[in-house]
Structures are given as structure tokens and as C-alpha cells.
C-alpha positions as CSV (number, residue, x, y, z in Angstrom):
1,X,118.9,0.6,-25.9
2,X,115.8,1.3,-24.5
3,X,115.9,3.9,-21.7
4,X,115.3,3.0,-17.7
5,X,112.0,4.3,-16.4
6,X,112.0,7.3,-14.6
7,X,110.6,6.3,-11.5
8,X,109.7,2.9,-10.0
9,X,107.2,1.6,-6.8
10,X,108.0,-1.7,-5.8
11,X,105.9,-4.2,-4.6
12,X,102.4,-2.7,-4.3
13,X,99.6,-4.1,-4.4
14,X,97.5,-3.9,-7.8
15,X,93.6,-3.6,-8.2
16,X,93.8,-7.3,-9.5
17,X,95.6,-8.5,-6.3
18,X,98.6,-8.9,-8.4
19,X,101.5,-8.4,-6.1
20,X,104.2,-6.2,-8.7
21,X,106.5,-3.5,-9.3
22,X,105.3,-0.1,-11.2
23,X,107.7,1.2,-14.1
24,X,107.2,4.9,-14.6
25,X,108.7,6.6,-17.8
26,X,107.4,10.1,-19.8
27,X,104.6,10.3,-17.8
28,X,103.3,7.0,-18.5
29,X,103.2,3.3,-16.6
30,X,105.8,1.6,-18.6
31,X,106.0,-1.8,-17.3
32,X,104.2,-4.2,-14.6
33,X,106.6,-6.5,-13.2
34,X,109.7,-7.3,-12.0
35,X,112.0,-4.1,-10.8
36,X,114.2,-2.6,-13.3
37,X,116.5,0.4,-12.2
38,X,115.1,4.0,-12.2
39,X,115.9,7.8,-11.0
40,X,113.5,7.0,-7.9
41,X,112.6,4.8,-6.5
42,X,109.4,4.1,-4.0
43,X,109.1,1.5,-1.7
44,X,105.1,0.2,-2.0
45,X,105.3,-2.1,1.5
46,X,102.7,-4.2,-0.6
47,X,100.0,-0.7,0.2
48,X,97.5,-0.6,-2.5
49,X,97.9,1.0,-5.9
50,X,95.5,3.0,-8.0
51,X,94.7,4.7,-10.5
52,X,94.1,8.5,-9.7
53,X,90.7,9.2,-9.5
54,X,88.4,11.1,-12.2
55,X,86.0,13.5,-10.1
56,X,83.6,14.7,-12.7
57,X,82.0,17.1,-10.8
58,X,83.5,19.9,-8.2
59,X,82.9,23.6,-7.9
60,X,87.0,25.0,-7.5
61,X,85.1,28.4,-6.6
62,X,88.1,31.1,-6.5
63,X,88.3,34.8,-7.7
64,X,85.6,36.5,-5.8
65,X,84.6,33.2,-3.6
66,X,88.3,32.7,-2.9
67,X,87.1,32.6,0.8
68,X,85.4,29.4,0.2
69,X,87.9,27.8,-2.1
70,X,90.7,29.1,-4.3
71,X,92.0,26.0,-7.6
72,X,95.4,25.7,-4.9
73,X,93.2,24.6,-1.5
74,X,91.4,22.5,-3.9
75,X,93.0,20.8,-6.3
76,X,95.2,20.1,-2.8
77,X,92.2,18.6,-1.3
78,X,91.5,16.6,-4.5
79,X,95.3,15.1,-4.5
80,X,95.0,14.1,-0.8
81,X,91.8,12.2,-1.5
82,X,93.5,10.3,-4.5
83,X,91.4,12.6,-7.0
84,X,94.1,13.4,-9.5
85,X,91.7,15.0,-12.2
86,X,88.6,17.5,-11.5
87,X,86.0,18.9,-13.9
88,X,85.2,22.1,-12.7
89,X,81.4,23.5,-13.0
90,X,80.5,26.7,-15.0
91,X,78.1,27.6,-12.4
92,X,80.7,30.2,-10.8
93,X,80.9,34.4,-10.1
94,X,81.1,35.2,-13.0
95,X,79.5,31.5,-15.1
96,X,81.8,30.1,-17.7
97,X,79.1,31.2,-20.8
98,X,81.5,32.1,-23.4
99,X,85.2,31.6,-24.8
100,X,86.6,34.6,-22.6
101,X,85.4,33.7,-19.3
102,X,85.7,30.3,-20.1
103,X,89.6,31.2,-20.9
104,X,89.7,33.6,-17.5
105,X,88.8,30.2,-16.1
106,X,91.3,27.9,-17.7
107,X,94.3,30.8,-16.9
108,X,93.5,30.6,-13.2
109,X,93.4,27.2,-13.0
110,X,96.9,26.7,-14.7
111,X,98.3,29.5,-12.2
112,X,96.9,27.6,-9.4
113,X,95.9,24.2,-9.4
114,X,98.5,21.1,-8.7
115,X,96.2,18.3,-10.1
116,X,95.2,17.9,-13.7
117,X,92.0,19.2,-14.5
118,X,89.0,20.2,-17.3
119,X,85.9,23.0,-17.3
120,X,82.8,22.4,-18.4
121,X,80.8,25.0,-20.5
122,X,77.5,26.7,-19.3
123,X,73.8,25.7,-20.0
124,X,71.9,28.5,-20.6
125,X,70.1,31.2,-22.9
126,X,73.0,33.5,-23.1
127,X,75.7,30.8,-23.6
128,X,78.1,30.5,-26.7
129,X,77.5,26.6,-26.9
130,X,79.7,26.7,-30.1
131,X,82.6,28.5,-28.4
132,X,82.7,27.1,-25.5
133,X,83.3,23.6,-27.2
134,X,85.9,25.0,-29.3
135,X,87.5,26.6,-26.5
136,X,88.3,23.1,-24.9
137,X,85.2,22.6,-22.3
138,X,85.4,18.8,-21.2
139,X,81.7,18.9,-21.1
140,X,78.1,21.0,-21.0
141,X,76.5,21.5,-17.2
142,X,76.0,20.8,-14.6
143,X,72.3,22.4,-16.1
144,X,69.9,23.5,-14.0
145,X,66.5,22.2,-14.1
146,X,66.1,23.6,-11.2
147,X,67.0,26.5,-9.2
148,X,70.5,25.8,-6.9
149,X,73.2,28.2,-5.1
150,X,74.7,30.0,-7.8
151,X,72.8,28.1,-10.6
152,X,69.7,29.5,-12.3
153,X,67.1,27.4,-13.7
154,X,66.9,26.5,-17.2
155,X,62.8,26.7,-18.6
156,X,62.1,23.5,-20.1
157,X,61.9,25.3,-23.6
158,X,65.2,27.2,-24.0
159,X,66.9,23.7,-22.1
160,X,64.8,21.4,-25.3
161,X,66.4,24.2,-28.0
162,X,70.0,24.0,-26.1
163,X,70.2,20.2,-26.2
164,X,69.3,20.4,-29.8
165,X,72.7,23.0,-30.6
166,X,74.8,20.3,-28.4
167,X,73.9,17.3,-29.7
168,X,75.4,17.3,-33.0
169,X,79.3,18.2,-31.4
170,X,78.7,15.3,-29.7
171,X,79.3,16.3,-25.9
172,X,77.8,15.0,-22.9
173,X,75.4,17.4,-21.0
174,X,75.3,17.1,-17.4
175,X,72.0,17.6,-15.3
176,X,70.5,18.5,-12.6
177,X,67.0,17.6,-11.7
178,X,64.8,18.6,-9.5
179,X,61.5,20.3,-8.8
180,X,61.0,22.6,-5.8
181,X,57.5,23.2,-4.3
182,X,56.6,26.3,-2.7
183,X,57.3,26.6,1.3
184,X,59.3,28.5,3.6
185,X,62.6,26.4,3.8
186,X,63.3,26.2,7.3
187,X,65.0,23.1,8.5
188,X,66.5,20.1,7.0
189,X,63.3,17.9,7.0
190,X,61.4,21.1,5.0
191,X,64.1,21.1,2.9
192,X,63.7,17.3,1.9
193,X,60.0,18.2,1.7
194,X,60.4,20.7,-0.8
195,X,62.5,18.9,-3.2
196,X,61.6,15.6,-2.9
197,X,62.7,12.5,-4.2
198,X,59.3,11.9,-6.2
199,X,59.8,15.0,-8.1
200,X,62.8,14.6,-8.6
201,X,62.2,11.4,-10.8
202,X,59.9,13.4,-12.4
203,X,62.3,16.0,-13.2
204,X,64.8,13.6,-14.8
205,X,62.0,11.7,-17.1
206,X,61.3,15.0,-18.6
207,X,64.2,16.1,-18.9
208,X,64.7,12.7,-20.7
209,X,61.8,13.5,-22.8
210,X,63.2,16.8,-24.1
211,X,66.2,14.7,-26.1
212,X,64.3,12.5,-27.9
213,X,67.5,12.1,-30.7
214,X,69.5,10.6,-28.2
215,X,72.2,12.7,-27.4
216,X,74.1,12.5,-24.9
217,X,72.6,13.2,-21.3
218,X,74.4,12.5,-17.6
219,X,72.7,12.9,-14.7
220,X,74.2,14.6,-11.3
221,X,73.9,13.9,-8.1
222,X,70.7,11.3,-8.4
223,X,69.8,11.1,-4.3
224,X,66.8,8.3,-4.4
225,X,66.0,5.0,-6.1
226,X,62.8,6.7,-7.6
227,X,65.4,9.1,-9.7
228,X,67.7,6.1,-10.6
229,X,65.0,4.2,-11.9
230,X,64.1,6.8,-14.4
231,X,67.0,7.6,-15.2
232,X,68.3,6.9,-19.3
233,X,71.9,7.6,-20.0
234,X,74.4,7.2,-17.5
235,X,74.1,9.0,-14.2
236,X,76.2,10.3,-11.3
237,X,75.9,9.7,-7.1
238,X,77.3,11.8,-4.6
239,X,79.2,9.9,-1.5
240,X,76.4,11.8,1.1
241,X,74.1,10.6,-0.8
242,X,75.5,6.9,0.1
243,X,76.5,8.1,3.7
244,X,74.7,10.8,5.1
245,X,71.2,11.1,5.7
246,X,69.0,14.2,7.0
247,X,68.2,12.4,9.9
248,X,72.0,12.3,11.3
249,X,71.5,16.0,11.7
250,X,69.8,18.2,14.1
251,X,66.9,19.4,11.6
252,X,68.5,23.1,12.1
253,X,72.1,22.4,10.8
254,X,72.8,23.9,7.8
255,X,75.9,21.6,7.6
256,X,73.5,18.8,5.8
257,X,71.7,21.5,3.5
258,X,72.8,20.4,-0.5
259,X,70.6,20.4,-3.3
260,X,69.1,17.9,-4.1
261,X,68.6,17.4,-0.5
262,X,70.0,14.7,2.1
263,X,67.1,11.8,2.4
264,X,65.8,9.9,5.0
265,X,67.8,6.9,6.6
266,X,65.2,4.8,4.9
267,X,65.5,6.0,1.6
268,X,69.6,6.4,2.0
269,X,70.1,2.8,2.8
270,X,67.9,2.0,-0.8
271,X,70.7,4.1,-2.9
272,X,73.0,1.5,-1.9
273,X,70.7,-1.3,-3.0
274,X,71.4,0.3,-6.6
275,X,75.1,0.2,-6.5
276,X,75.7,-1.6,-10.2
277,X,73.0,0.8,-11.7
278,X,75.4,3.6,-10.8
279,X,77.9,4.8,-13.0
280,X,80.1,7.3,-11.5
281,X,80.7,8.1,-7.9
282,X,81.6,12.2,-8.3
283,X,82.0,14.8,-4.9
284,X,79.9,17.3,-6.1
285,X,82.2,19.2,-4.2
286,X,80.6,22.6,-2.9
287,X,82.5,24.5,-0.7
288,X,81.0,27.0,1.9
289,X,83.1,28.8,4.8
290,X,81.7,27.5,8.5
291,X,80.2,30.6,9.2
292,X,77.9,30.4,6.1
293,X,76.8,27.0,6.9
294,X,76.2,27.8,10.7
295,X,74.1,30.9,9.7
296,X,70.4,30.8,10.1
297,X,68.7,27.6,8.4
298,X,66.8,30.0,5.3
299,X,70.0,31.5,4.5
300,X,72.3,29.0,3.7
301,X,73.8,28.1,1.1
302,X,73.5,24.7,-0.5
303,X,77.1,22.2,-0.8
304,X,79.2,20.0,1.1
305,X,83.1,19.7,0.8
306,X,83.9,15.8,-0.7
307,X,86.5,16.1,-2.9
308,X,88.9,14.9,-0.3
309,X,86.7,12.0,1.5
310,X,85.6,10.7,-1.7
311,X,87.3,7.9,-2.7
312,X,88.5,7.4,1.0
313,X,85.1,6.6,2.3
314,X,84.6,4.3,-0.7
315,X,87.7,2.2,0.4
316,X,86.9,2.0,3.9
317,X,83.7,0.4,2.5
318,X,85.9,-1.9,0.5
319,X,87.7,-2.7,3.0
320,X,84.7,-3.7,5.0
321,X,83.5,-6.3,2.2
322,X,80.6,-3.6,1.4
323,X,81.6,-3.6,-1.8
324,X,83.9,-4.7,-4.7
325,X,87.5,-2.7,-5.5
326,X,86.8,-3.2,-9.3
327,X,83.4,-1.1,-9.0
328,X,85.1,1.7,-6.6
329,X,87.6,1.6,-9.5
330,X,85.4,1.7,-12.5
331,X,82.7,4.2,-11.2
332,X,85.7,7.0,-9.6
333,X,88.0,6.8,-12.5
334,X,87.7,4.6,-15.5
335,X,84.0,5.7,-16.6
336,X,84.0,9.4,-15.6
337,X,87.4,8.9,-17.8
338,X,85.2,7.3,-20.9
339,X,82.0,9.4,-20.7
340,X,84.3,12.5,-20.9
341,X,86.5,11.4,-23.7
342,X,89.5,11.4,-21.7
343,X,92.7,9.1,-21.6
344,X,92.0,6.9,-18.4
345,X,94.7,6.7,-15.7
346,X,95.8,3.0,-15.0
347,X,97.6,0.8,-13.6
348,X,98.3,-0.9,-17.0
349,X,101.3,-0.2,-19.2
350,X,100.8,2.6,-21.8
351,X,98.0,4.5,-19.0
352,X,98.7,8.1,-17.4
353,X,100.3,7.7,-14.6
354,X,97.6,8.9,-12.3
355,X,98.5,6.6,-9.1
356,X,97.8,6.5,-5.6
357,X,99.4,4.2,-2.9
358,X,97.0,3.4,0.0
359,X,97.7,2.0,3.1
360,X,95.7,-0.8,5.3
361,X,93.9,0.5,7.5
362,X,91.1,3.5,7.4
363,X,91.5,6.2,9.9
364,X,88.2,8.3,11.8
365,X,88.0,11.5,8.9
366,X,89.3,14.5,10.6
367,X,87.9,18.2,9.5
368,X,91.2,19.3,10.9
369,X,93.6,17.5,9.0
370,X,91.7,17.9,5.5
371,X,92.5,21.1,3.0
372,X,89.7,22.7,1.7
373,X,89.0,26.1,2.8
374,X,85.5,25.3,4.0
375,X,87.6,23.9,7.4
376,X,84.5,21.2,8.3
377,X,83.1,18.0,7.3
378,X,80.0,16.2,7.6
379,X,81.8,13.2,7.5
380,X,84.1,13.9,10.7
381,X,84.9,10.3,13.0
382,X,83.5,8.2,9.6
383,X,86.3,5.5,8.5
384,X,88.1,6.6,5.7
385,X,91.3,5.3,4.5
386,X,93.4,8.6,2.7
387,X,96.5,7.8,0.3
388,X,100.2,8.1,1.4
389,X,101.5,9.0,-2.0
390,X,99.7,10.5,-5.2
391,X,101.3,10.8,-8.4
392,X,100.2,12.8,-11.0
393,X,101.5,12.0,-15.1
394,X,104.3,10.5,-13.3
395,X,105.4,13.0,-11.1
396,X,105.2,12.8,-7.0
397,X,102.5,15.4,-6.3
398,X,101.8,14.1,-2.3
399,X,103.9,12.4,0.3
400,X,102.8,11.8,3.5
401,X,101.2,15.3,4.0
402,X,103.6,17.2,1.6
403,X,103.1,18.7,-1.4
404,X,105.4,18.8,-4.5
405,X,104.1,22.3,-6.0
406,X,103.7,21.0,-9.2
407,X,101.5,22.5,-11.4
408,X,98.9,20.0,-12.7
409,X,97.8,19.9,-16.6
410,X,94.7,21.3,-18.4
411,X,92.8,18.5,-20.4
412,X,90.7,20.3,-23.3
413,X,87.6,18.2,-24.1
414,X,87.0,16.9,-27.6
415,X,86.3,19.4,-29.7
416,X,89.5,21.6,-28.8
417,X,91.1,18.9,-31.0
418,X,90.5,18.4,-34.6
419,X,91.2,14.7,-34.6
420,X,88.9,13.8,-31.1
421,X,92.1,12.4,-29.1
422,X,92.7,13.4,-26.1
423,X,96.8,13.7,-24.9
């Protein structure tokens, strides 16, 4: 006889509509349908079910920018948002460039973090590409094309000779575009000024130009239409991107500065207009303390916190017929999934139990009640609607507020394994 499933939610409500009862068994979704008898049981109250969401790009910070953000706030952040995977960014202090830092990295992560998770390899002169693949990096980048906090730019030559040593291991490489005039960067509206939208569409089709064998190319954080539209391969937009604009700042607050910058109202309301161009929603999550960010306007540091208001803010625009469930679905779990070569959570028998129970009705975002370090968000009084429960392969990680303390799982990329699965 078969064995019962290990855990079971009844009656939720599924990303089809379908009204059902979630089998959970090994770490897996066993069966869709009615009840059958399990070790634990959770009652769904018909609340939303779905899968954990794949946040392809966050910066965990920790060891000597532990003040910002250690793998535990984060990765607790992440699970209260629904995130139940993160792909961490080598861009750290020290960079992930070669297999011992990148395995520093992975060690601290296992110690610390309580959602699954993957690291991505550095771009740059001085990195062991080779290595770092071996070694288990989900993915190359976020490569700078331009200058960001704690990322140096890569010349246009050395990037063109780099994408020609990752193409054949067939990885993705993940950039970020930009050009950056000259100026004194003194305010919010300078700061658009100085990175601006046109060059920044610049900056991706010659980027674009500098792979001309096709490998594969992602690009981050794409803030303006102009950007999208050049854009080849699949490409990446940040939720302030979609909900924040300069303008909703006084033009001193450092709280809106992130590279590439915040646009104008105008040109904010546009992204949305490209909604089925776009294939992944990902945080960009970038941590600073309060006191960094409230610092004098040349000074600070580029980021904003998202992992946790992610995929909330997306549902609250479901939820006000904005947009479609599938597409919040498909661009914050199921592609980042594909793109990286990773198993996919699901609501489907045979998927990783990844799985997050939402209630039905959003709630104003509090910077009070979220976890990261950074202890603010640009997004505070915006309707957001935050999961009750998050599972992670199976297990209850979050329940109303509470954390399990279990420790989430590294997911090596591709070429870690010899036969390109992914467990």
C-alpha cells in the first residue's frame, strides 16, 4: 500500500480557481483533490494557494554588511513575502569571483538562511568563470555595464571576451545596463538625469551587440519602455519600477535612490503598458540601514528592500483586476524557475512543494511589521496582501508571523551536475 501524504491543506483555493485539497508527501505535491488522511493537517478556509515564489535577484549582504542584512533577516523577509527561493548576487564584500569565496558564500548561507536558495557567479576580469560554474553558481551577474553600489563596471571589451568563455556552459548572464553622464548627483531628479532611460536602451542594445552567437543574456531591472523595447532575450522588472516613481519623493530623499534610477510618473505608468513583454518580476532586493539612506543625497547608497513586498503588491493588483493571477504566477515563479534551470514549485502533483496560502483581503504595507534589517519601506500605507502560511519542500516554514527554524536548501545551478537535472 501506498503511503498517506505527509501533510494535507484542505480546501484552498488553486491558481485555476479550482476549489481542492493539497496532498503533501517527501517534499512533493502528491495529489490534487479530495482529502485523504495525513500527519497534518491545514485548514485552507478556501485562502489562495501558490506556488512559492522564484526571486531571481536579491543581494542577502551578511558577513561585513551584516548591519544591512544577514541570510537569517533575509531569507525571513523572503518567506514572509511568499518568496520561497532567492538567487543571491556576487556583487558582495568580498565578490563571489572564484570557487573559494563562492563556497564561503554557499557555507553561510546553509548556516543561516530558512528558504531555499542559489548564488550566482561574478562577471569580471579576475573571475574563474570555469570554477564558478562547477562550483554550483545558478547563474553569471548581475554584470555591470555600469558602475552601481558595490558593483564595478565591466569595459565593453573584457564584458565581449567574458560572454564568449560563458557561452559555451550554457548559463544565463544577467545584466545591468546603464550609462551614467557626468554631474554632481545631488537629488533624485539629477539622479534620473544622469542615468537616464535613453541611455539606458542604449546600454542594453550594445550590450546586445557584444553576443552576437546567441547565448544566453537576461536583463535586470529594465525601468522604461525605451529599455524594454530594445531588449533581446528575456528581461527582468523590479516592483518600484511598476509602483514608485521619483516624483512620490521629496527630490532630497535618499529612500528613492536605486540604480537604474526611479522615473518619472509619466514614464512609470508606460512600464505597466508592457506588462506581457515582461518576463520576470524579481525584488532586486538591496538592503541599506535607515541611517545610510537618510544621510546626505551624494552619499547614499543605491537599493531598496522588496523581497518581502514583492509578490504582495503584485496580488493586491490582482486583486484589483489590474492584472491576471496566471501572469503574477508565471513571471514570480515559473519562468525565473525555467530561465535558471531549476525544478519549478507548483501546485501540480509531482512539483516542489513551494506553497503559500493567501488570504482575501490586502492590508496598508507596514515597515514595522516587515523583517529585513534595513527597518523602512518605500512602499509603507501601499495595499499589499502578505501570506498566512509558507511552505518550503513540504515543510511549514511561516505561520501567522512565526517561524519554523528550518534550514532552507542550496540549489546548485547546472553545471554542478553532470547530467543537467536539477533535484
Amino acid at each position: 500500500m501506498t503511503p498517506g501524504p505527509d501533510l494535507l491543506i484542505k480546501n484552498v483555493t488553486l491558481p485555476d480557481g479550482r476549489i481542492a485539497d493539497v496532498s503533501v508527501a517527501d517534499g512533493v505535491v502528491s495529489h490534487i483533490g479530495a482529502g485523504l488522511r495525513a500527519d497534518i493537517v491545514i485548514e485552507g478556509n478556501r485562502r489562495l494557494c501558490l506556488p512559492g515564489g522564484v526571486d531571481m535577484h536579491v543581494h542577502m549582504r551578511g558577513g561585513p554588511q551584516s548591519e544591512k542584512e544577514t541570510w537569517s533577516s533575509g531569507s525571513r523577509s523572503a518567506l514572509a513575502g511568499g518568496v520561497t527561493v532567492v538567487i543571491d548576487q556576487p556583487n558582495q564584500v568580498p565578490p563571489v569571483r572564484n570557487p573559494p569565496s563562492f563556497q564561503a558564500r554557499r557555507e553561510e548561507a546553509e548556516r543561516e538562511s530558512l528558504c531555499n536558495f542559489g548564488i550566482n557567479g561574478a562577471v569580471r576580469p579576475d573571475a574563474d568563470i570555469e570554477g564558478l560554474w562547477r562550483a554550483g553558481a545558478t547563474a553569471f551577474g548581475e554584470t555591470f555595464a555600469a558602475a552601481s553600489s558595490y558593483g564595478e563596471a565591466v569595459g565593453y571589451d573584457a564584458l565581449a571576451a567574458l560572454l564568449r568563455r560563458i557561452r559555451p556552459l550554457g548559463a544565463l548572464v544577467t545584466i545591468h545596463a546603464e550609462k551614467v553622464r557626468e554631474g554632481q548627483d545631488v537629488s533624485l531628479s539629477v539622479h534620473n538625469a544622469l542615468r537616464t532611460g535613453t541611455g539606458e536602451a542604449e546600454a542594453v542594445s550594445e550590450v546586445a551587440n557584444l553576443n552576437p552567437e546567441g547565448g544566453a543574456l537576461h536583463f535586470c531591472h529594465l525601468s522604461c519602455i525605451h529599455a524594454i523595447d530594445a531588449a533581446c532575450g528575456s528581461i527582468e522588472v523590479t516592483p518600484h519600477h511598476l509602483f514608485l516613481s521619483y516624483e512620490m519623493f521629496a527630490d532630497s530623499d535618499g529612500r528613492g535612490k536605486v540604480n537604474p534610477p526611479l522615473r518619472s510618473e509619466k514614464a512609470r505608468k508606460k512600464v505597466w503598458s508592457r506588462w506581457e513583454r515582461i518576463d520576470v518580476i524579481a525584488s532586486d532586493h538591496a538592503p541599506h540601514t535607515r541611517s545610510e539612506k537618510n544621510g546626505a543625497f551624494p552619499g547614499v547608497p543605491s537599493g531598496i528592500p522588496g523581497v518581502e513586498t514583492m509578490i504582495p503588491l503584485l496580488l493586491a493588483a490582482v486583486y484589483e483586476r489590474r492584472i491576471s493571477l496566471a501572469s503574477v504566477v508565471e513571471k514570480t515563479s515559473s519562468t525565473p524557475a525555467r530561465l535558471l534551470g531549476m525544478k519549478a514549485p507548483g501546485c501540480r502533483p509531482g512539483c516542489r512543494a513551494d506553497l503559500a496560502l493567501y488570504p482575501e483581503e490586502p492590508r496598508p504595507v507596514d515597515p514595522d511589521a516587515l523583517h529585513s534589517r534595513a527597518g523602512w519601506s518605500p512602499y509603507a500605507g501601499m495595499p499589499a496582501v502578505f501570506p498566512d502560511i509558507v511552505l518550503v519542500s513540504g515543510d511549514i516554514a511561516f505561520d501567522n508571523g512565526d517561524f519554523s527554524g528550518n534550514r532552507g536548501a542550496w540549489l546548485p545551478g547546472r553545471g554542478y551536475l553532470g547530467d543537467h537535472t536539477q533535484k
